[in-house]
C-alpha positions in Angstrom: -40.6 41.2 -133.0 -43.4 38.8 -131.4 -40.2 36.6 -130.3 -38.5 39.3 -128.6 -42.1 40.5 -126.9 -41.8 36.8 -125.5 -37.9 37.2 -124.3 -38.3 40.2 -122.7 -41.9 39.3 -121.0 -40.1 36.1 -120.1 -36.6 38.3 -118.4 -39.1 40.6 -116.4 -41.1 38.0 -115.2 -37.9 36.2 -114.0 -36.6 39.1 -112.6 -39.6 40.1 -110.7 -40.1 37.0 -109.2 -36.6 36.8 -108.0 -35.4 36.9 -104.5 -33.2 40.7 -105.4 -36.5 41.9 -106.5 -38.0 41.1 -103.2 -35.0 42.1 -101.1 -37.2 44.7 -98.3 -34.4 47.2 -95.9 -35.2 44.4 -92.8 -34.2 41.1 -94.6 -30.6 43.2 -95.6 -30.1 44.2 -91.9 -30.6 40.7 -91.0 -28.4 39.3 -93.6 -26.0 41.7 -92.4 -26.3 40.8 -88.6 -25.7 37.2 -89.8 -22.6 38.2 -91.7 -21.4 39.7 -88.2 -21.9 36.3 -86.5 -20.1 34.7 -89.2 -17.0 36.6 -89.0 -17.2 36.3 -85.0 -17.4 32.9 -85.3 -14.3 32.2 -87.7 -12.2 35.5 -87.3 -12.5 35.8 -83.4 -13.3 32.0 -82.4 -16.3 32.9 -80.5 -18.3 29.4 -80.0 -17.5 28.4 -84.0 -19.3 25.1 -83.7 -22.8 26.8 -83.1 -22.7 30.5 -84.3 -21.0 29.5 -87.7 -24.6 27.3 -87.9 -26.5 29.7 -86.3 -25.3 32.5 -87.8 -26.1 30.9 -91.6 -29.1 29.8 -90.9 -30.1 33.1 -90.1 -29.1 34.2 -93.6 -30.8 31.4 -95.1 -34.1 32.4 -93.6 -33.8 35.9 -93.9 -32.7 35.5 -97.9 -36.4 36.2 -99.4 -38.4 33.5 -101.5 -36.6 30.5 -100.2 -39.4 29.0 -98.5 -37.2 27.0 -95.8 -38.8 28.0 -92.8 -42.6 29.1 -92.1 -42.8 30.3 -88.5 -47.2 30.2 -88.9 -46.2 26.4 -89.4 -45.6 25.8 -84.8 -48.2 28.3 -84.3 -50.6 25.7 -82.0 -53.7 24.6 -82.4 -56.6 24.3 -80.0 -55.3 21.9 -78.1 -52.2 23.8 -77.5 -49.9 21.7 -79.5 -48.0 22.3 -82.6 -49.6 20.3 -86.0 -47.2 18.4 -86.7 -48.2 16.8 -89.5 -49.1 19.8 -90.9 -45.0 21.0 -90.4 -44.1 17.3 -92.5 -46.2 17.7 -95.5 -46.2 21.9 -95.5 -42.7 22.7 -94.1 -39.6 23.6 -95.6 -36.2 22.2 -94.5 -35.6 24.2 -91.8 -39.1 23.5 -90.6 -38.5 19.5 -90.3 -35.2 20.2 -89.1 -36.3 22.7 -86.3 -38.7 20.2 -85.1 -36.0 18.4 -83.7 -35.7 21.9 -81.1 -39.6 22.3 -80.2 -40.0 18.4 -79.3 -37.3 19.0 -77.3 -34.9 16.5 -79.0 -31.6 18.4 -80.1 -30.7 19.7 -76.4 -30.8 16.2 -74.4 -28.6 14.8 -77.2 -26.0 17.3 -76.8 -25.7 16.7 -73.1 -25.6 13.4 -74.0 -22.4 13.9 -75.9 -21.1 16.7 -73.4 -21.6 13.4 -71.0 -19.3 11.5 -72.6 -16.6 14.1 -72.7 -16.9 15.3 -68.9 -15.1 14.3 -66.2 -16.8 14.5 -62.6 -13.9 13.1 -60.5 -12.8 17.1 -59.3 -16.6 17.2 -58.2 -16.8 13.5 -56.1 -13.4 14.3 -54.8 -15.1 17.6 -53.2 -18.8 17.5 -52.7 -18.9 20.5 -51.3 -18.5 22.0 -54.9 -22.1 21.1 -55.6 -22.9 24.0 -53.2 -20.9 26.7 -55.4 -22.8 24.9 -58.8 -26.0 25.7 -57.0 -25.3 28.9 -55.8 -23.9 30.3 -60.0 -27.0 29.7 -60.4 -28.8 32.8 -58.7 -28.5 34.3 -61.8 -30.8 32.4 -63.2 -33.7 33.1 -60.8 -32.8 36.8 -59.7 -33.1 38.0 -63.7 -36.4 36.0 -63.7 -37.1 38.9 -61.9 -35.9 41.8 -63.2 -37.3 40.5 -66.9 -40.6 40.4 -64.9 -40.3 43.8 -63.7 -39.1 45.5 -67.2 -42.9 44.0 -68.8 -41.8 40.9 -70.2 -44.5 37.7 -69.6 -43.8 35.0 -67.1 -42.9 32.7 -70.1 -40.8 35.4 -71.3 -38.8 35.8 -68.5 -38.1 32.8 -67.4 -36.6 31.9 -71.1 -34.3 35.2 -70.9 -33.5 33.8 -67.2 -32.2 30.8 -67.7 -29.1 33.0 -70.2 -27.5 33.3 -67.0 -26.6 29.4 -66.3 -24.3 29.8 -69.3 -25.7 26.8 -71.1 -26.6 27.1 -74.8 -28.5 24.0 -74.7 -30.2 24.1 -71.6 -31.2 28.2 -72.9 -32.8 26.2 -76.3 -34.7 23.7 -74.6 -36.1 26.1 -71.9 -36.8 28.7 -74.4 -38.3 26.2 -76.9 -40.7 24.7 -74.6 -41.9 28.2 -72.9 -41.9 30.2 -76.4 -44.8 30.7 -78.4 -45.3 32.8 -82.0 -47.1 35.1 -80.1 -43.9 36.1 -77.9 -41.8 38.8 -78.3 -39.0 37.0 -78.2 -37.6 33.7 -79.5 -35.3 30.7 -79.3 -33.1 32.1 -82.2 -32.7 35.4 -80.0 -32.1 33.7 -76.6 -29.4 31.3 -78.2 -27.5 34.2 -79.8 -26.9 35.7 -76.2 -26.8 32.6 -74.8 -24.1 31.9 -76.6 -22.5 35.2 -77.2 -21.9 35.5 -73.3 -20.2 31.9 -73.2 -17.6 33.2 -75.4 -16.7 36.3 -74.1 -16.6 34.2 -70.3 -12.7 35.4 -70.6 -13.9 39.1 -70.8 -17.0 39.3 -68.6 -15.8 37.6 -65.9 -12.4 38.8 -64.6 -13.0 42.4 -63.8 -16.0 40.4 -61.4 -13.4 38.3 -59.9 -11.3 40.7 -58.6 -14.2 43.3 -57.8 -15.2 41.0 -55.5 -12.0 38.7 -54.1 -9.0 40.8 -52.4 -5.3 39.8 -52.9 -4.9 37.7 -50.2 -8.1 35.5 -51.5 -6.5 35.2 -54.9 -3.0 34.0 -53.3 -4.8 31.2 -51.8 -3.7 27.7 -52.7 -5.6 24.9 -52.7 -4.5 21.3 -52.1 -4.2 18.3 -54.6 -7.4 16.9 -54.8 -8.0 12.7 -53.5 -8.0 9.8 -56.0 -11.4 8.8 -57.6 -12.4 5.3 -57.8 -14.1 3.7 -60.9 -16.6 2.3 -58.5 -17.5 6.2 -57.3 -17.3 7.3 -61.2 -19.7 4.4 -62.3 -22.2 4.9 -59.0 -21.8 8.9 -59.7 -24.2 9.3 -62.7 -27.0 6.4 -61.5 -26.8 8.2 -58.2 -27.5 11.8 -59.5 -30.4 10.7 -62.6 -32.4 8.9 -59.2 -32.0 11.8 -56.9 -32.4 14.9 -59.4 -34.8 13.0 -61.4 -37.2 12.6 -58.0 -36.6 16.5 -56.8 -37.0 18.2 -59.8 -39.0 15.8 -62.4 -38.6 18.4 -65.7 -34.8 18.2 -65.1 -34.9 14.4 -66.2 -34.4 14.6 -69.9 -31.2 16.8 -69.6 -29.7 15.3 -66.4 -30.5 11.9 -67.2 -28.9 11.8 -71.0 -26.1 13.8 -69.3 -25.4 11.5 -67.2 -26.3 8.2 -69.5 -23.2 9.8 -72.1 -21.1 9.8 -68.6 -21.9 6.1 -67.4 -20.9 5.1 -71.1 -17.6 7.0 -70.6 -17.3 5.8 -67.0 -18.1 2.0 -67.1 -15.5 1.2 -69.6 -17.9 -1.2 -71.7 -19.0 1.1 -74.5 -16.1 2.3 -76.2 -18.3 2.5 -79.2 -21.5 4.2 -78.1 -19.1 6.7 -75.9 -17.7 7.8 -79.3 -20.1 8.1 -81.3 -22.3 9.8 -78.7 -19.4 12.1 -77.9 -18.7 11.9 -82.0 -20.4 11.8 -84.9 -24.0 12.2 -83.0 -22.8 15.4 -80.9 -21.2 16.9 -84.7 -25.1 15.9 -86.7 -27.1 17.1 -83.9 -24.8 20.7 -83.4 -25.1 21.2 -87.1 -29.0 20.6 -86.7 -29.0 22.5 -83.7 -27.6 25.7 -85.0 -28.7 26.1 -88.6 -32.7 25.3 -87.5 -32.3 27.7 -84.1 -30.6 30.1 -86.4 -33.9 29.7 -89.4 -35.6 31.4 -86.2 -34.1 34.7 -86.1 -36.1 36.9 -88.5 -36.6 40.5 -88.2 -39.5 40.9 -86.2 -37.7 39.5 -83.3 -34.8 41.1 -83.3 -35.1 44.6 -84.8 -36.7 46.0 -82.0 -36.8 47.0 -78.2 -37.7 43.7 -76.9 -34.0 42.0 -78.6 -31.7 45.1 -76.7 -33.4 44.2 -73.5 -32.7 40.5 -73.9 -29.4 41.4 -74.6 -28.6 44.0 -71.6 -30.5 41.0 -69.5 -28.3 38.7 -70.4 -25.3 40.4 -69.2 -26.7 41.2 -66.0 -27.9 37.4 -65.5 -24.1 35.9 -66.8 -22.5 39.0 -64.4 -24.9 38.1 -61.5 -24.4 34.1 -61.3 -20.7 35.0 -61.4 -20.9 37.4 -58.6 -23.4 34.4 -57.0 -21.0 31.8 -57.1 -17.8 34.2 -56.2 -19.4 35.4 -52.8 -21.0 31.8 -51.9 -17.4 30.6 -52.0 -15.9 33.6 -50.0 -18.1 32.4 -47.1 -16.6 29.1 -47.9 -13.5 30.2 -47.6 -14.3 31.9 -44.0 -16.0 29.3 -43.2 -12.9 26.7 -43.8 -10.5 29.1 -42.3 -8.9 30.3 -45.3 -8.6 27.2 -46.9 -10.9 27.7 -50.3 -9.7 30.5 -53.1 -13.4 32.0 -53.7 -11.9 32.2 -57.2 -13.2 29.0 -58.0 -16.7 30.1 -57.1 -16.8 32.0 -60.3 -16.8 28.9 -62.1 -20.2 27.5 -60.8 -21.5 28.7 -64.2 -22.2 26.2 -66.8 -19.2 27.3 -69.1 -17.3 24.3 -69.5 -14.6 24.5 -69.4 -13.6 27.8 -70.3 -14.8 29.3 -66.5 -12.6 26.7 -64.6 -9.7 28.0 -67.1 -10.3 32.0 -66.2 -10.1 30.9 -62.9 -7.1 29.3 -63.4 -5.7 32.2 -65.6 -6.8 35.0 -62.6 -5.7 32.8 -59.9 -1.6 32.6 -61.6 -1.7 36.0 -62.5 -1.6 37.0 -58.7 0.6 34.1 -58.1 2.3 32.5 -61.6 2.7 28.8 -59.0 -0.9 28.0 -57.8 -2.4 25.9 -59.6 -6.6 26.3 -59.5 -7.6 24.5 -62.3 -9.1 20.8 -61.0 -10.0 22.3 -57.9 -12.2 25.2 -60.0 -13.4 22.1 -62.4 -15.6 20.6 -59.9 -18.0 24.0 -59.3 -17.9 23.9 -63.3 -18.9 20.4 -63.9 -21.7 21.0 -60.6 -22.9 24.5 -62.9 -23.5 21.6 -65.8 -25.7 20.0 -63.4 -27.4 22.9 -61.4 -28.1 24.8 -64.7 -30.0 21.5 -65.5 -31.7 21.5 -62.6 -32.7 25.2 -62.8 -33.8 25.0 -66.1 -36.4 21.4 -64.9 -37.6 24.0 -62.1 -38.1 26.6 -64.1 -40.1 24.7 -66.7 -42.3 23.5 -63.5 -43.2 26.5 -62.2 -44.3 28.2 -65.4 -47.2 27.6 -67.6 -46.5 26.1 -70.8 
């Protein structure tokens, strides 16, 4: 009898100290959110490579007793810095692997590989596209706004901002470097819209496109664009890390390992580093990227108001960079005499390079022969590098 005392003493205690027996209603309605992700990412194709991580990570930390991830661990200290050897000795896996995000290490190394695999030619053959990257990027800075306006801190806003350059990386460094534990919102949140609205670019952005560009705009064809040199591709990178890096200091670490990836690609002399930036690096670092970002996304920040209103924001912030970069190239094209399709403008967004394709796709569906694609690639490569930009200004003009 005294044995099967022991047994059963020894069952409860196992069973009360098991994650089902700590299962509360807001760790199931994350788990469940995460399953969501999971089946957007393989049954519907939307961004796979970073919500299947992010969406599993979120499961991981959401599944209860794990001990993976300890957001008190980056609250910081008096000196307003996060303890890290407190996070090496203390933390969980997804603690050492999401220091990677708040030193600010995963996002340069993914435009680093995006560098290698990005062609800038369509963007030195036209200059002027740099204009039409710059202007996408209103979105950015008129949601800064409106986040402001609907009570959200300066911080806040400028992290929910930044959605609308279309740029998961650039939304996870900004967000990581402006976000504290005492926010309402956090990087796990921002990246899941951030990365939401890149997928559904084919849905969000066509009804714009024609709202705003008649028939006759639509019909317009562009010519071939000129022949780049190696010498401009090679010059092309150094050229842009100097000037950027001068202007707007806090864009260096994006711009400048974007661009380093791109001089690898470009000179011709690192075959190996190109590949294995563009490679196996980009594949470790995506993997690392997602599940820690995802580790983030517990209940408390995103059952509540604070997560709808990020989402509604970034909508209007994706919508309005769009609608930025459509009308900035409609003056273009009155300007030039009817020369530019203003379709193009709409891919000044960072969405590489699934906005230069929509263009494309809107642009033959008026007219089955014109042929938008390189000439819309060179606003979408110029979004890369605006949304760098405005993420370097951002992070100078807000306290962090």
């Amino acid at each position: 009898m005294e044995a099967i005392n022991i047994f059963l003493e020894a069952i409860s205690g196992l069973i009360s100290s098991s994650g089902i027996a700590n299962l509360d209603i807001k760790s199931i309605v994350m788990i469940l959110i995460s399953f969501v992700f999971m089946y957007l990412a393989i049954a519907k194709g939307f961004e796979p490579l970073l919500l299947l991580p992010i969406s599993f990570g979120m499961m991981l930390s959401n599944l209860p007793l794990t001990e993976m991830y300890h957001p008190e661990l980056f609250n910081l200290n008096a000196e307003g810095h996060i303890d890290v050897l407190n996070v090496l000795t203390e933390g969980g896996l997804l603690d050492l692997l999401y220091l990677g995000v708040k030193l600010q290490i995963y996002p340069p190394l993914i435009f680093l590989g995006i560098g290698t695999m990005t062609d800038f030619s369509p963007l030195i053959a036209n200059p002027k596209s740099f204009l039409l990257g710059a202007a996408a990027q209103g979105g950015i800075f008129f949601t800064f706004l409106g986040a402001a306006l609907l009570g959200f801190s300066d911080v806040e806003a400028g992290s929910i901002a930044i959605i609308g350059g279309a740029d998961g990386p650039t939304s996870i460094y900004v967000s990581s470097r402006l976000l504290t534990s005492d926010s309402t919102i956090d990087t796990g949140t921002i990246a899941l819209a951030a990365y939401t609205y890149m997928a559904l670019v084919p849905v969000i952005q066509p009804p714009i496109m024609k709202a705003i560009t008649s028939k006759e705009e639509r019909l317009i064809k562009m010519p071939q664009l000129r022949q780049v040199s190696k010498t401009e591709k090679i010059i092309f990178p150094i050229a842009v890390t100097v000037i950027i890096s001068l202007l707007v200091p806090s864009a260096a670490p994006l711009v400048g390992m974007l661009m380093l990836g791109n001089l690898f690609k470009e000179s011709g002399v690192a075959d190996r580093l190109c590949k294995t930036a563009g490679n196996e690096l980009m594949n470790i670092v995506t993997i690392f990227l997602g599940v820690s970002v995802g580790a983030t996304t517990v209940a408390d920040k995103i059952l509540n108001v604070s997560f709808a209103k990020v989402i509604v924001l970034g909508v209007i912030a994706f919508s309005i960079g769009t609608a930025c970069g459509l009308l900035a190239a409609k003056l273009w094209c009155k300007l030039s005499g009817g020369k530019i399709n203003p379709l193009i403008g709409s891919a000044g967004v960072s969405a590489v390079p699934m906005a230069a394709r929509v263009a494309q796709k809107v642009g033959a569906q008026e007219d089955p022969t014109n042929f938008l694609l390189m000439n819309a690639m060179g606003p979408n490569v110029a979004g890369v590098i605006g949304s760098a930009v405005g993420a370097g200004v951002l992070l100078s003009i807000l306290p962090f």
